[in-house]
Backbone as a ProteinNet text record, in pm:
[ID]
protein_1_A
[PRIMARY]
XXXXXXXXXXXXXXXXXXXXXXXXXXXXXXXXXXXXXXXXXXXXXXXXXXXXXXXXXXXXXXXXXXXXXXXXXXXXXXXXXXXXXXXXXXXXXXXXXXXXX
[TERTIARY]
6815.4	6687.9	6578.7	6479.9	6366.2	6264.1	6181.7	6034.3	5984.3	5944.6	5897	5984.6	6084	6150.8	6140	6177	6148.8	5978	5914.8	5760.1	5776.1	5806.1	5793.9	5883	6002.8	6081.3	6003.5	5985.6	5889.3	5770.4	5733.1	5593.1	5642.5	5749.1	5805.9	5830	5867.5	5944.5	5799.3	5700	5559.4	5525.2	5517.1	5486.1	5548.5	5696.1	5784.9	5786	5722.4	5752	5588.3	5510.7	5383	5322.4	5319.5	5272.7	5159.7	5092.4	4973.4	4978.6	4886.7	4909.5	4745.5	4667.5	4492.2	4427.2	4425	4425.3	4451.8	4343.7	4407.8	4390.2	4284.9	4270.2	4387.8	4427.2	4490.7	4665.4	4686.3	4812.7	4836.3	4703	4705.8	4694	4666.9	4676.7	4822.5	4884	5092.5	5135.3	5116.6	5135	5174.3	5039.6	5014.8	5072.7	5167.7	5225.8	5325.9	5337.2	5538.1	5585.8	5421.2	5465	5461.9	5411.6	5444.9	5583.9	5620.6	5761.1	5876.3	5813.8	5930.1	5974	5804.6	5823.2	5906.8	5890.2	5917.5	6084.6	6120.5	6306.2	6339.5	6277.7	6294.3	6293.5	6194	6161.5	6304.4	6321.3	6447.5	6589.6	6582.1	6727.7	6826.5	6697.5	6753.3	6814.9	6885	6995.4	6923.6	6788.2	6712.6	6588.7	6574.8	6516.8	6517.1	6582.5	6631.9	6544.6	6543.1	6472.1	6353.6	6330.9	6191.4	6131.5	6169.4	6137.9	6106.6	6248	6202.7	6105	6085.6	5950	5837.9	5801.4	5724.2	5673.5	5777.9	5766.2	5720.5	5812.9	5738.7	5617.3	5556.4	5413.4	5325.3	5342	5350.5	5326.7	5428.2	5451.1	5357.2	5310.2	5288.1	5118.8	5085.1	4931.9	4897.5	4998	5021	4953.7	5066	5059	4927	4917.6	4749.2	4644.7	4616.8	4532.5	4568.4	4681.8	4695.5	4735.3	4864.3	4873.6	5016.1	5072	5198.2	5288.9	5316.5	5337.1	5507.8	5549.8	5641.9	5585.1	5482.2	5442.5	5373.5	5327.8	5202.3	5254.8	5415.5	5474.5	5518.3	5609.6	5632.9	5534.7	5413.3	5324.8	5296.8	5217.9	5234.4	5366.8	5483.7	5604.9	5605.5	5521.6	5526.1	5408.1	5318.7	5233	5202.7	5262.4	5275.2	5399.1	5523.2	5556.9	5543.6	5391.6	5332.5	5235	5199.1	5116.8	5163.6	5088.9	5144.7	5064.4	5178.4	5157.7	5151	5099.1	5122.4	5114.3	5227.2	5219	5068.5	5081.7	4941.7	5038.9	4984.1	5038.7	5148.2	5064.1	5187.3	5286.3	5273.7	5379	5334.4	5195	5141.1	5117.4	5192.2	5126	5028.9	4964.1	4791.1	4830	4807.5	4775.2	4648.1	4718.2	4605.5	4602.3	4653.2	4687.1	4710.3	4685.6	4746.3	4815	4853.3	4995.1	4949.2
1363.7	1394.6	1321.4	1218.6	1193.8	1282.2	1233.6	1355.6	1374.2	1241	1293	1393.8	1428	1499.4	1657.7	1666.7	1746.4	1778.5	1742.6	1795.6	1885.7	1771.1	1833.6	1986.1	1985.8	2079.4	2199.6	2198.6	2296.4	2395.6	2249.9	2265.5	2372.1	2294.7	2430.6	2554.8	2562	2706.8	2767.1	2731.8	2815.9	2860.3	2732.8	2793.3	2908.9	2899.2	2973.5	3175.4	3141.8	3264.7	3287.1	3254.5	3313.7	3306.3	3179.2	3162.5	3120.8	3082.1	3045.9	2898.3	2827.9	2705.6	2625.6	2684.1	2685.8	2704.8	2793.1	2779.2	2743.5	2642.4	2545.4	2594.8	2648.5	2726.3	2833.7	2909.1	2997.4	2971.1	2846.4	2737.3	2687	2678	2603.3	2732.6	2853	2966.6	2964.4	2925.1	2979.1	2902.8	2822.1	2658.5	2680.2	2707.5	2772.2	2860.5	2979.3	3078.5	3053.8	2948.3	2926.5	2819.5	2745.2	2644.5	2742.5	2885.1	2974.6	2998.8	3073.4	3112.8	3008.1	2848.2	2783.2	2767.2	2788	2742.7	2865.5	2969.5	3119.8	3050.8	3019	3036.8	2913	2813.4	2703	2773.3	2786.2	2905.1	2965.9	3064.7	3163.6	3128.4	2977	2941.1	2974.8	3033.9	3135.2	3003.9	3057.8	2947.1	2936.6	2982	2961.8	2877.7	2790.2	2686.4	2607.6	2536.9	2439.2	2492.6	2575.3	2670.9	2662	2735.1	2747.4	2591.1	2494	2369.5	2320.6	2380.5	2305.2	2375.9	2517.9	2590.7	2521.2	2499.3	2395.8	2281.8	2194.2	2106.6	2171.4	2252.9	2297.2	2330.1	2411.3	2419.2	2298.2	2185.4	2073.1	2000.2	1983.2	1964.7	2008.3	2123.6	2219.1	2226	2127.9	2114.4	1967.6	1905.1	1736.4	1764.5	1857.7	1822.6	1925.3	2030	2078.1	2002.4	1850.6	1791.2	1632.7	1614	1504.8	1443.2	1436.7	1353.7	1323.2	1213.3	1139.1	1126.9	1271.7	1238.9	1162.7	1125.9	1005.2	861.6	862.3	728.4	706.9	850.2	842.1	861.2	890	886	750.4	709.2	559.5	463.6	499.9	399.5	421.4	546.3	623.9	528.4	576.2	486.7	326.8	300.9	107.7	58.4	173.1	162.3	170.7	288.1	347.9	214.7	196.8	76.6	-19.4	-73.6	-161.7	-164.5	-70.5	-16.7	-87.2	-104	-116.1	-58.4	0.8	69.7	47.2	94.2	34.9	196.1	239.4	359.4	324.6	404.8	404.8	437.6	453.5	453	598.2	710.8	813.5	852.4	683.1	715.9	747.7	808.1	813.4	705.1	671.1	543.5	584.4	439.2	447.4	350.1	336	300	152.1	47.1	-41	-171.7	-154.6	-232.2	-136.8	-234	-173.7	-239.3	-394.4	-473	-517.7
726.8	788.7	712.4	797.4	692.4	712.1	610.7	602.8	726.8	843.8	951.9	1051.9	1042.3	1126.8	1074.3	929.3	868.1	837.3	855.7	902.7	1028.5	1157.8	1257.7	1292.7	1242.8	1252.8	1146.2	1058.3	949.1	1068.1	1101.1	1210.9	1303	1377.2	1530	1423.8	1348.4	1271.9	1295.7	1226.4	1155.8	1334.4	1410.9	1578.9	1613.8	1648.9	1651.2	1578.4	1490.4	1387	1359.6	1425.9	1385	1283.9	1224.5	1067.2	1083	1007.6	951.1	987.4	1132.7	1159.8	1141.9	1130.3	1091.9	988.5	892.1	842	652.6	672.9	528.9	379	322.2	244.7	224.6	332.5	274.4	262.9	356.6	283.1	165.8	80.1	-27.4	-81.5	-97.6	-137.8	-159.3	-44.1	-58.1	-94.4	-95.2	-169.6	-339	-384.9	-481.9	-546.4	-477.9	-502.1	-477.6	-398.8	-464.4	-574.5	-590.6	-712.3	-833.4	-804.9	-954	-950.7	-820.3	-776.4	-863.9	-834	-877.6	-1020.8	-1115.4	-1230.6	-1290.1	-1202	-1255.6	-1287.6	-1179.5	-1148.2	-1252.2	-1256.1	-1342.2	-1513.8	-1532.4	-1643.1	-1716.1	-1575.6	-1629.3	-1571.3	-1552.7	-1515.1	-1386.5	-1289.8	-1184.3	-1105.4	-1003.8	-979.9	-770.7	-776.7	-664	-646.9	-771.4	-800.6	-700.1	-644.3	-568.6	-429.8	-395.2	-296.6	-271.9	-414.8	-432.1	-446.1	-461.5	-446.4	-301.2	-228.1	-128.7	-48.7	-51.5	4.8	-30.4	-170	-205.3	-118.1	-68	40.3	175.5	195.2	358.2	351.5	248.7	270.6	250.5	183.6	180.6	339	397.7	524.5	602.4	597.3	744.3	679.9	543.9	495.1	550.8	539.6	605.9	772	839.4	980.6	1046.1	979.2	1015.6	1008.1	939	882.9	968.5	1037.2	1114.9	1030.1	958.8	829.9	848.7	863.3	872.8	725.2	719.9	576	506.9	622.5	558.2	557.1	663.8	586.6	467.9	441.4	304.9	217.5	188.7	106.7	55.8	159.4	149.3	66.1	160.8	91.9	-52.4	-70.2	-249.9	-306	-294.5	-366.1	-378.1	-269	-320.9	-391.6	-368.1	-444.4	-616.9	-611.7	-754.4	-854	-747.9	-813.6	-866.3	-793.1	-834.7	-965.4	-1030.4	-1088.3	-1241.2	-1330.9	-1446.1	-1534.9	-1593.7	-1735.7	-1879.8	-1982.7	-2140	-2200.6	-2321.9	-2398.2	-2528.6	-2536.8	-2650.7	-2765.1	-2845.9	-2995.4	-3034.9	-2945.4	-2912.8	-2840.5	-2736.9	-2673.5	-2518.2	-2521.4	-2400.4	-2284	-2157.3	-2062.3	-2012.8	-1944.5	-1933.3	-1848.7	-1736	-1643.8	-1670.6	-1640.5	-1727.2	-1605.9	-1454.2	-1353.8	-1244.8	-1091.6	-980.4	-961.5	-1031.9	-964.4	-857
[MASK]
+++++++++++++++++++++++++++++++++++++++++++++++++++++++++++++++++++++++++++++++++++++++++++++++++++++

């Protein structure tokens, strides 16, 4: 499945089941509360990590497609982009961004 299919399918579920398709604020509210959810399970080794990740994404998704946002192409692009980018560590080791390539 790529991301655009998996948007749209996320999308019918939230239609389907009466979710929250308007508003955006309070998506990024749940958004929010499952990126705690995940660090929680990550945290304590819980073996629903993987889950809680990908909830992560659907709200993700369903913040993309409320907003008209194609978000496999804006991914794509982010990735050839960011590739291009060049980096240098500083003296601790830290990279810095010192190019867009």
């Amino acid at each position: 499945m790529d991301i655009r299919d998996a948007q749209k399918q996320a999308w019918d579920n939230k239609v389907a089941k009466g979710f929250n398709t308007s508003d955006v604020a309070l998506e990024f509210g749940l958004l929010t509360a499952e990126v705690g959810e995940a660090f929680t399970a990550w945290r304590k080794r819980k073996p629903d990590f993987g889950e809680e990740l990908a909830d992560i994404a659907l709200y993700v998704m369903a913040l993309a497609e409320m907003n008209g946002i194609d978000l496999d192409e804006e991914i794509d692009s982010k990735i050839h982009k960011n590739a291009k980018r060049v980096y240098v560590k500083d003296e601790h080791g830290t990279p810095h961004r010192v190019a867009e390539g």
